[in-house]
C-alpha positions as CSV (number, residue, x, y, z in Angstrom):
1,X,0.0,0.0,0.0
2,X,1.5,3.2,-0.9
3,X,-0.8,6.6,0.5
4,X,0.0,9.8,0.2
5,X,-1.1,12.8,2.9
6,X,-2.4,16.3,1.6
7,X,-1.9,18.8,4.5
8,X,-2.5,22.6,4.9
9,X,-1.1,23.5,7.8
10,X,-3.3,25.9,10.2
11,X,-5.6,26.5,6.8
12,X,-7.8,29.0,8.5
13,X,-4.9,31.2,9.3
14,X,-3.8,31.1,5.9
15,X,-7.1,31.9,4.4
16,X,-6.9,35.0,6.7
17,X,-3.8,36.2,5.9
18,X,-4.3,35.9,2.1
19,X,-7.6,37.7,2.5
20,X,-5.7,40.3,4.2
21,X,-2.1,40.7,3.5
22,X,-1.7,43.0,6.4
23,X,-2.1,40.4,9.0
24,X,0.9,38.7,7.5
25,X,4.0,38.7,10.4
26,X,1.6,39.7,13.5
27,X,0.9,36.8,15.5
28,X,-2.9,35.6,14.4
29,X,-5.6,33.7,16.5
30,X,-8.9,32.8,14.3
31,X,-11.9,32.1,16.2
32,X,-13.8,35.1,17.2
33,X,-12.4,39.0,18.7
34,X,-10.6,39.3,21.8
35,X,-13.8,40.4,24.3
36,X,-15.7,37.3,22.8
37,X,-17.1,34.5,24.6
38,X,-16.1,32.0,21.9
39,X,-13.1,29.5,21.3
40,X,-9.8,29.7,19.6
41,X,-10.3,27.4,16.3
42,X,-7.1,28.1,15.0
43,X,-3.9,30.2,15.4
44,X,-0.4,31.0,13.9
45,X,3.1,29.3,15.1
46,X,3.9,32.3,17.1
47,X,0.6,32.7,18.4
48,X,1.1,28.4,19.4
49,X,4.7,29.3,20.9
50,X,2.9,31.9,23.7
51,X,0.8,28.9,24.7
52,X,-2.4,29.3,22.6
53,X,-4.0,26.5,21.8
54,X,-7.7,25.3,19.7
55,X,-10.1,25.3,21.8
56,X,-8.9,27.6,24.7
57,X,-11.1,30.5,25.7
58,X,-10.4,34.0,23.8
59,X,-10.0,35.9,26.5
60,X,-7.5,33.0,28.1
61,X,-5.5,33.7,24.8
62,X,-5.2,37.0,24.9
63,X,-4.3,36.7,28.3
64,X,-1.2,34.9,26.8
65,X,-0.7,36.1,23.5
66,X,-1.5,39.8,23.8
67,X,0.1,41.3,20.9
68,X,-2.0,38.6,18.8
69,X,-4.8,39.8,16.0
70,X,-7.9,38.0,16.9
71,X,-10.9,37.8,13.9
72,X,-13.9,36.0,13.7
73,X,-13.8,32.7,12.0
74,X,-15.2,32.5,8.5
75,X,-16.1,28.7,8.4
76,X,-17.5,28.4,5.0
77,X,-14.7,29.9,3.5
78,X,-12.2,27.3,5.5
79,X,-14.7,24.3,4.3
80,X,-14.8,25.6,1.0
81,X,-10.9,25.5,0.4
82,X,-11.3,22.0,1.9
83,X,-13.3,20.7,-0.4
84,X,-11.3,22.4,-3.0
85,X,-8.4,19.9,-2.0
86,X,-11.0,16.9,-1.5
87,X,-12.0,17.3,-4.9
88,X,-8.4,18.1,-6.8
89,X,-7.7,14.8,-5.1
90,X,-11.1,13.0,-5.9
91,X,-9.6,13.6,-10.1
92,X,-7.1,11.1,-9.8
93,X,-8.2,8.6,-7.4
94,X,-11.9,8.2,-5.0
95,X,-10.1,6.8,-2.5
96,X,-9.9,9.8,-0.7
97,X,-10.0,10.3,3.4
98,X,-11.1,13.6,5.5
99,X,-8.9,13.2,8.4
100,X,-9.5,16.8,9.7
101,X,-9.9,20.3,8.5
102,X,-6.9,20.9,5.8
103,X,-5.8,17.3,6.0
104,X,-6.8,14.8,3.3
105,X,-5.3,11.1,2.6
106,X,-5.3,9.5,-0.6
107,X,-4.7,5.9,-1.8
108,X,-2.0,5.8,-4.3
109,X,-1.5,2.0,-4.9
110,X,-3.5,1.9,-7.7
111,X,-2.0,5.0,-10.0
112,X,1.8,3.1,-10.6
113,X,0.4,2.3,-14.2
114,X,-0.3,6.5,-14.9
115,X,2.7,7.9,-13.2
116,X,6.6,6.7,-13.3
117,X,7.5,6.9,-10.0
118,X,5.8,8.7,-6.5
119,X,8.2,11.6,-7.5
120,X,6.2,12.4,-10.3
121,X,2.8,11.6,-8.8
122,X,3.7,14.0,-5.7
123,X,4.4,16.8,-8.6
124,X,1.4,16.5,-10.5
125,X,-0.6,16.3,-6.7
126,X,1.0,19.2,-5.6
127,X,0.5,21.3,-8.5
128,X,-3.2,20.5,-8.2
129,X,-3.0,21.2,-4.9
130,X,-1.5,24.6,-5.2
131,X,-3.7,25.5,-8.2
132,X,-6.9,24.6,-6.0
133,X,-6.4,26.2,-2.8
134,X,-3.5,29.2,-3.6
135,X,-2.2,28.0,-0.1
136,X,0.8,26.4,1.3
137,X,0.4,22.7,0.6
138,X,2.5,20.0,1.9
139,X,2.7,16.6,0.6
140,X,3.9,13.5,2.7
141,X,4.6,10.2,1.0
142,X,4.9,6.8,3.6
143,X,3.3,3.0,2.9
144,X,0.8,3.8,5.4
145,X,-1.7,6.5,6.9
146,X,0.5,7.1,9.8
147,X,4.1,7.3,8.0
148,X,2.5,9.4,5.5
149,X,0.8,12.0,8.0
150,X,4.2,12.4,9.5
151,X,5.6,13.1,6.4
152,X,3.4,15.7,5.3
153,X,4.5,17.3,9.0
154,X,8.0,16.8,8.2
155,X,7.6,18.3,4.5
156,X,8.7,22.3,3.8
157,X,5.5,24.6,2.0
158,X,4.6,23.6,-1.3
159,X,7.1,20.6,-1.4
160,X,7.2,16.7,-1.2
161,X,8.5,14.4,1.3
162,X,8.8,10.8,0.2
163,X,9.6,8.0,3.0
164,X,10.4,5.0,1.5
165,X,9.6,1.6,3.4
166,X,13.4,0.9,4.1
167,X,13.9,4.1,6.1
168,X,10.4,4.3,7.9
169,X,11.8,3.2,11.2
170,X,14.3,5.6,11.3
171,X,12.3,8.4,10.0
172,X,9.6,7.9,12.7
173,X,12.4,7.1,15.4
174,X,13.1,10.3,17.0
175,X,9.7,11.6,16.5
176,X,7.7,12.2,20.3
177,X,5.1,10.1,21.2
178,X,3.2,12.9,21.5
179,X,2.2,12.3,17.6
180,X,0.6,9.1,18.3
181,X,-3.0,9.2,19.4
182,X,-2.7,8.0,23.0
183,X,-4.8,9.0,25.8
184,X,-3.6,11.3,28.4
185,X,-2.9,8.3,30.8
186,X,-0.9,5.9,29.1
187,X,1.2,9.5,27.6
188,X,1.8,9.8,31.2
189,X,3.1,6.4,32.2
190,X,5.1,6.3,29.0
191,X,6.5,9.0,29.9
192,X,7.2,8.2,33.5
193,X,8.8,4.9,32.8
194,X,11.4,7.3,30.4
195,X,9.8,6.2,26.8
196,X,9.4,9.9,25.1
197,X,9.9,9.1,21.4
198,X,8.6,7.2,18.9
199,X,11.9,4.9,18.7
200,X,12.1,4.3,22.6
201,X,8.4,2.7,21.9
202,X,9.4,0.3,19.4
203,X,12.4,-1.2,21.0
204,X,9.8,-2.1,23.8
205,X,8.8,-6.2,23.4
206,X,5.2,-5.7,21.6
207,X,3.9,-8.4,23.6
208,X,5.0,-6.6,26.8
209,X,3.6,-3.1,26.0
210,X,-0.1,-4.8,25.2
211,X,0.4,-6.6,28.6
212,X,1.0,-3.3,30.4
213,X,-1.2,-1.1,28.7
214,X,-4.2,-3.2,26.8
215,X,-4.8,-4.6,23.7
216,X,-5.8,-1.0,22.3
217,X,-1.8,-0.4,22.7
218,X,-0.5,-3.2,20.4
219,X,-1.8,-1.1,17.1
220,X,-0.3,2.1,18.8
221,X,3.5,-0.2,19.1
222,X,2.9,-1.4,15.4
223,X,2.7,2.4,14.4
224,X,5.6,3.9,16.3
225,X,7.2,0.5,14.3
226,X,6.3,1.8,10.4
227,X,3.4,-0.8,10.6
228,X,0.1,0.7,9.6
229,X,-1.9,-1.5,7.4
230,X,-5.3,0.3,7.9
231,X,-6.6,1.4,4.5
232,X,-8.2,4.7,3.4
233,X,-11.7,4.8,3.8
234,X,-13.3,6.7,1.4
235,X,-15.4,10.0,2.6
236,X,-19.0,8.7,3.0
237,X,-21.3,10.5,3.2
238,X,-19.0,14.3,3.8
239,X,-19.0,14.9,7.9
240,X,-21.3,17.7,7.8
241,X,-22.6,20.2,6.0
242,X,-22.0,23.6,7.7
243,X,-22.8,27.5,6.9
244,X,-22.3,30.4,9.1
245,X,-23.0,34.4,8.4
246,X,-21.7,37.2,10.5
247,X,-23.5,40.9,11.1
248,X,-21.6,43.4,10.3
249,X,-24.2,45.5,12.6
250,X,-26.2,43.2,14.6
251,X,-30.0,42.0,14.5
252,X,-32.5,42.3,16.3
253,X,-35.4,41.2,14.9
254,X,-35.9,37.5,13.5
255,X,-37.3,38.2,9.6
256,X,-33.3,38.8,9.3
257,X,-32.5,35.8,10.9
258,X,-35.2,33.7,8.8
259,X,-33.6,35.2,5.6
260,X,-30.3,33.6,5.7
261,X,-31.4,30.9,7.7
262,X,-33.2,30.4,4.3
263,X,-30.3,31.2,2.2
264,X,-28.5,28.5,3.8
265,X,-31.0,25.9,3.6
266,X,-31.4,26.5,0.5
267,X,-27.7,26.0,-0.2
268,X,-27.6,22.6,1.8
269,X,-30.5,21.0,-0.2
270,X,-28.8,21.7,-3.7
271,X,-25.3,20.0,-2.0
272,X,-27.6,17.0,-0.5
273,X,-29.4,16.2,-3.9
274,X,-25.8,16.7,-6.0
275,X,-24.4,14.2,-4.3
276,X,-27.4,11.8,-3.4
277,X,-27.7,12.2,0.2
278,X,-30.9,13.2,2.7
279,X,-30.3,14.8,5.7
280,X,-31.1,13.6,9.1
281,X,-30.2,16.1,11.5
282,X,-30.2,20.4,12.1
283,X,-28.0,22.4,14.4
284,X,-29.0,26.0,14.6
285,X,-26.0,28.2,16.6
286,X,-26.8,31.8,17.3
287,X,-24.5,34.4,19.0
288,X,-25.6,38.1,20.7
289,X,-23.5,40.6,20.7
290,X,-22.7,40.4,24.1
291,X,-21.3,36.7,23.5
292,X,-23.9,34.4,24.6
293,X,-24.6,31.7,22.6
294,X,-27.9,29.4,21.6
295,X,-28.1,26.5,20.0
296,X,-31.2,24.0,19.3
297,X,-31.1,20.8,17.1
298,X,-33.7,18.6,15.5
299,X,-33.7,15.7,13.6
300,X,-34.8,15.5,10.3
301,X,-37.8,12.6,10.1
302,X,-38.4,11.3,7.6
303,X,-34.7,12.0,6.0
304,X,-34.9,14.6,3.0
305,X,-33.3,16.9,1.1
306,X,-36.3,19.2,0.2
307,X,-35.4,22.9,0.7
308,X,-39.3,23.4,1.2
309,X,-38.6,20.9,4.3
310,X,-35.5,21.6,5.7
311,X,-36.6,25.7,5.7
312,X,-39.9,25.2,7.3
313,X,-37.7,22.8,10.2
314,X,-35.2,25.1,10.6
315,X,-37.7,28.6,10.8
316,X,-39.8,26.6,13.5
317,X,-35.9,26.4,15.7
318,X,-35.4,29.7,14.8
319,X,-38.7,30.7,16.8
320,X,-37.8,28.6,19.4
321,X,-34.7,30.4,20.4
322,X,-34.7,32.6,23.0
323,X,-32.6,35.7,21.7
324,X,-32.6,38.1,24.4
325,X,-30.4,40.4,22.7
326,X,-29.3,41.9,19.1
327,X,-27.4,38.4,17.0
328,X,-24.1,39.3,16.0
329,X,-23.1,35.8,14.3
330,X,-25.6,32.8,12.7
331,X,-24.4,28.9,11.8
332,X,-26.0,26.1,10.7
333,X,-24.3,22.7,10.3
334,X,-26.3,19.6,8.1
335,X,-25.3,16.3,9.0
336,X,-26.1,13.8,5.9
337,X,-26.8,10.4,5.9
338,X,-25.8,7.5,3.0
339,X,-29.1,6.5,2.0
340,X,-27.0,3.5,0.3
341,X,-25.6,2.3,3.4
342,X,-28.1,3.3,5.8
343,X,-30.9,2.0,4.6
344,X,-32.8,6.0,4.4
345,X,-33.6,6.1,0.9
346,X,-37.4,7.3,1.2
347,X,-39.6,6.3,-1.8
348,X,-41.9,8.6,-3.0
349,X,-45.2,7.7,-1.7
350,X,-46.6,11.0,-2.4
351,X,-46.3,13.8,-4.8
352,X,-43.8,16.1,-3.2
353,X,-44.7,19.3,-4.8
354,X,-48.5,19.2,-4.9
355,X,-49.9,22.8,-7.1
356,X,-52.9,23.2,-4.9
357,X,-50.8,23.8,-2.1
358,X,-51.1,22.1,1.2
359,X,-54.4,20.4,1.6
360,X,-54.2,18.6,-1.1
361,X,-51.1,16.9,0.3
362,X,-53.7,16.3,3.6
363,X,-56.0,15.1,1.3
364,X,-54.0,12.7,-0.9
365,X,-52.5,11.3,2.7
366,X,-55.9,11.0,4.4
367,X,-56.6,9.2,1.3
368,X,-53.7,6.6,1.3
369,X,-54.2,5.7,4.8
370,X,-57.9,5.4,4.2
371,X,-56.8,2.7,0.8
372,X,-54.5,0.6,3.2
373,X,-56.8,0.6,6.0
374,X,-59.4,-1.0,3.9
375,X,-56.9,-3.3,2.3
376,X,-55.3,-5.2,5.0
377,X,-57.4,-3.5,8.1
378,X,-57.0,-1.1,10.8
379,X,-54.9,-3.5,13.0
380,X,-52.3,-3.8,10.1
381,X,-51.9,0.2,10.3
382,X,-51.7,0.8,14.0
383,X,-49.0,-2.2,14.3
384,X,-47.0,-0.5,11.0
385,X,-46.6,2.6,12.9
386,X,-45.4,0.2,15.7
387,X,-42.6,-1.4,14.0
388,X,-39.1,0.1,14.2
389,X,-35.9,-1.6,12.9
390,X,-34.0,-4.1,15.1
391,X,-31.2,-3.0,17.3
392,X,-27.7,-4.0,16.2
393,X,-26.2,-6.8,18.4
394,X,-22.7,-7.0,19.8
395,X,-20.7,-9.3,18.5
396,X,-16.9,-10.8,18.7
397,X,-14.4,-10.0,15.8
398,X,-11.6,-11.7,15.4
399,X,-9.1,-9.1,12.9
400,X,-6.0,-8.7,10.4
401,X,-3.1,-6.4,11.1
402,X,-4.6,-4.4,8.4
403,X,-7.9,-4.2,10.8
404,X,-10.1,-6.3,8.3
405,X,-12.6,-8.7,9.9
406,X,-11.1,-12.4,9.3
407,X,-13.8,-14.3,11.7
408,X,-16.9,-13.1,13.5
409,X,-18.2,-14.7,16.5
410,X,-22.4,-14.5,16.7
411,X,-25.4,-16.7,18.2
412,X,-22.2,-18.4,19.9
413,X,-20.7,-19.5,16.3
414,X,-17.6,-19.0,14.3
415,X,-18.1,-17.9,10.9
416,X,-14.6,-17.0,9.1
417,X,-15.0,-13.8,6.6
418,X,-14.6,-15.2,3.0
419,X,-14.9,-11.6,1.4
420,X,-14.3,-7.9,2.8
421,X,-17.1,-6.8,-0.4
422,X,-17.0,-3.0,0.9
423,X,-15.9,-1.0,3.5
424,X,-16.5,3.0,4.6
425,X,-16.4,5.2,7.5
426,X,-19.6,7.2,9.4
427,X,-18.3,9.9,11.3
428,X,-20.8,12.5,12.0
429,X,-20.8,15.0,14.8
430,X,-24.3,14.8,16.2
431,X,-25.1,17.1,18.9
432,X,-26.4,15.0,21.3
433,X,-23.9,11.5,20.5
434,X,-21.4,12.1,18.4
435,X,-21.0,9.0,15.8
436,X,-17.3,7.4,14.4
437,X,-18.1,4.1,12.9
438,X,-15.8,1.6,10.6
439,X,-18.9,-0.4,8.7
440,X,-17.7,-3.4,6.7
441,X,-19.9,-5.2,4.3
442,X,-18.8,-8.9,4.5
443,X,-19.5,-12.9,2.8
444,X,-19.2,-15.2,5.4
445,X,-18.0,-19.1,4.9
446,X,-21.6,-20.0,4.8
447,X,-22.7,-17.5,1.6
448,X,-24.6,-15.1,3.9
449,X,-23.8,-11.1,3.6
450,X,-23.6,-8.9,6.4
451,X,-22.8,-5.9,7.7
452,X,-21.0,-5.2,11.3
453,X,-19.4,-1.9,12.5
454,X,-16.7,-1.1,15.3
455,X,-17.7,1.8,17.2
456,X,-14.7,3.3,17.4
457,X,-14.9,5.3,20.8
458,X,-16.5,2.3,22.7
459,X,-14.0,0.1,21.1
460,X,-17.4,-2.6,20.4
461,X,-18.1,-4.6,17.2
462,X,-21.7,-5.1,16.4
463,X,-23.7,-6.7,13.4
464,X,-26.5,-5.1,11.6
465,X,-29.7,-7.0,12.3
466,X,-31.2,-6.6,8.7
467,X,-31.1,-8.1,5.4
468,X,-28.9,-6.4,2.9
């Protein structure tokens, strides 16, 4: 496997700075002004030297970085240079990952018959790159996810840095361990028992690390080794879909607020139906001017990605907020499902535009219901609106290096894994539990197809409970 890493480093301060030249040199903290009540979403190196940090409190940064320029953060220009870089990706291979905000890997493997060698395949991505965003790209170039990220780190604005598999270990050696993604506590014991870098980890006995620390760290000890065999899951469906506006002079009154909550919907429901997804979930973020925040959510039933729908939704949460004061900022974030995966496509039992407005809808509903209940009886209707699909049930996974599934364990019976037919990640930041899934579409030894998932956080496999 061969994957290379797209990185813009601290892409919201870049974005910035190119908008406005002048902030180039001062030390720059993006997230909202000084006297705000909001959070630091990104800031420059010097800004990161005086201890500023993502997600610290603006006035706690200014308290450390005084000297610092603090503006408001413009989140749909920072998505949309992301998905500038998604997409010069997507045109030479799908297999394309959103790891974060400005960082993007790709799945080279499959390109050696178009391109020479990586050295010309990291030209051509960078010029695309470049040409996309107008930013400082970095390209990192590893056998795996890990090597690759590392090397996109490592690599100098708007150049290449190619690790080949022979020089991996040495590369990641003196690296700290700091770069892996350990939990505060183990960090801490590591750290106490004198293991600080990445090479001080591998000399450790595998075996003897998992014994100490869990089997979550024996993939950790395989990474700080070169070995990282999980493959690039393709984006599906995109994270979320988000939108913000700021006032120049604040609002007060909420026909403002229902006009670009509109605007935006409207914008979300032509990016739903271009790329074939419905949306299940609304979050609504308001901001006075004195640095309060509201937020509301709603889900989205059934799934859809009518603007007619989502608008009416999201003016009913806009009513429901209790503004107190004039609004100074407005977001609104989508979060899509994969009707292909998920099982959401919603066939069209209705007309969904009807001419004579609403009642007839009313009428042409009253007048299905009224069909099936005289069809198959009123019992058959009360016990439809009953039924709701079967909860997913843990299950044991036996897995690969690579993290494939090679045997399941369910209804207290091996079954090996012939075929891995498909796999994707679901990572969606719902407001109320936040989702990271790995879904894998499988053919068991006995010819059956299912799907199972590892919740990622919990660390728990489980198998879908319906036929695909």
């Amino acid at each position: 496997m061969r994957v290379a890493c797209l990185l813009i480093l601290h892409l919201p301060v870049q974005v910035e700075r190119r908008r406005d030249p002048a902030r180039i040199g001062a030390p720059l903290v993006v997230g909202g002004r000084r006297w705000d009540a909001g959070a630091v979403l990104d800031c420059c190196a010097q800004a990161a030297a005086a201890g500023v940090e993502p997600g610290m409190r603006l006035s706690q940064a200014e308290a450390l970085c005084p000297e610092a320029r603090f503006v408001p953060a413009d989140r749909e220009a920072y998505d949309a240079v992301h998905r500038m870089l998604v997409d010069s990706a997507k045109r030479f291979t799908p297999s394309v990952e959103t790891v974060d905000l400005g960082l993007v890997l790709v799945e080279i493997s499959s390109l050696k018959r178009r391109f020479d060698d990586d050295a010309e395949l990291a030209h051509h991505l960078t010029y695309e790159m470049i040409n996309a965003s107008g930013l400082d790209v970095r390209v990192g170039l590893g056998s795996g996810r890990f090597v690759a990220e590392q090397a996109a780190h490592a690599a100098q604005p708007g150049e290449v840095y190619s690790v080949s598999s022979e020089k991996e270990r040495s590369f990641l050696s003196p690296l700290d361990i700091s770069t892996l993604p350990l939990d505060p506590e183990m960090e801490r014991r590591l750290r106490l028992l004198g293991v600080r870098t990445l090479g001080a980890l591998a000399m450790l006995p595998r075996l003897a690390v998992i014994r100490q620390f869990g089997s979550q760290a024996g993939p950790l000890h395989d990474m700080a080794c070169g070995i990282d065999a999980l493959p690039v899951h393709a984006d599906a469906p995109p994270l979320q879909l988000s939108g913000a506006h700021a006032f120049i002079n604040p609002v007060r009154d909420r026909a403002s607020l229902l006009t670009h909550v509109e605007r935006l919907t409207g914008d979300f429901a032509e990016e739903l139906n271009r790329r074939g997804y419905q949306a299940e979930g609304i979050r609504l973020e308001v901001e006075e001017g004195c640095g309060e925040r509201h937020t509301i959510g709603r889900s989205v039933k059934p799934p859809s990605s009518s603007a007619d729908q989502l608008s009416r939704l999201s003016a009913r949460m806009v009513e429901r907020l209790d503004i107190s004061g004039p609004v100074a900022d407005l977001s609104m974030t989508i979060y899509p499902l994969r009707p292909l995966h998920l099982g959401t496509t919603q066939l069209a039992l209705l007309s969904s535009a009807p001419s004579e407005g609403v009642s007839t809808f009313d009428r042409t509903l009253r007048e299905t219901l009224r069909q099936l209940w005289e069809r198959f009886g009123k019992l058959s209707v009360v016990v439809a609106s009953l039924v709701v699909p079967p909860q997913p049930c843990p299950i044991q996974v036996t897995t690969a290096r690579d993290g494939l599934p090679r045997a399941i364990v369910w209804r207290d019976r091996l079954r090996e894994v012939r075929r891995v037919h498909e796999l994707w990640r679901e990572r969606r930041q719902w407001w109320e539990q936040p989702i990271e899934r790995d879904y894998f579409r499988l053919e068991l030894d006995d010819g059956q197809m299912r799907v199972v998932f590892h919740e990622v956080q919990a660390n728990q496999w489980l198998l879908e409970r319906r036929h695909i």
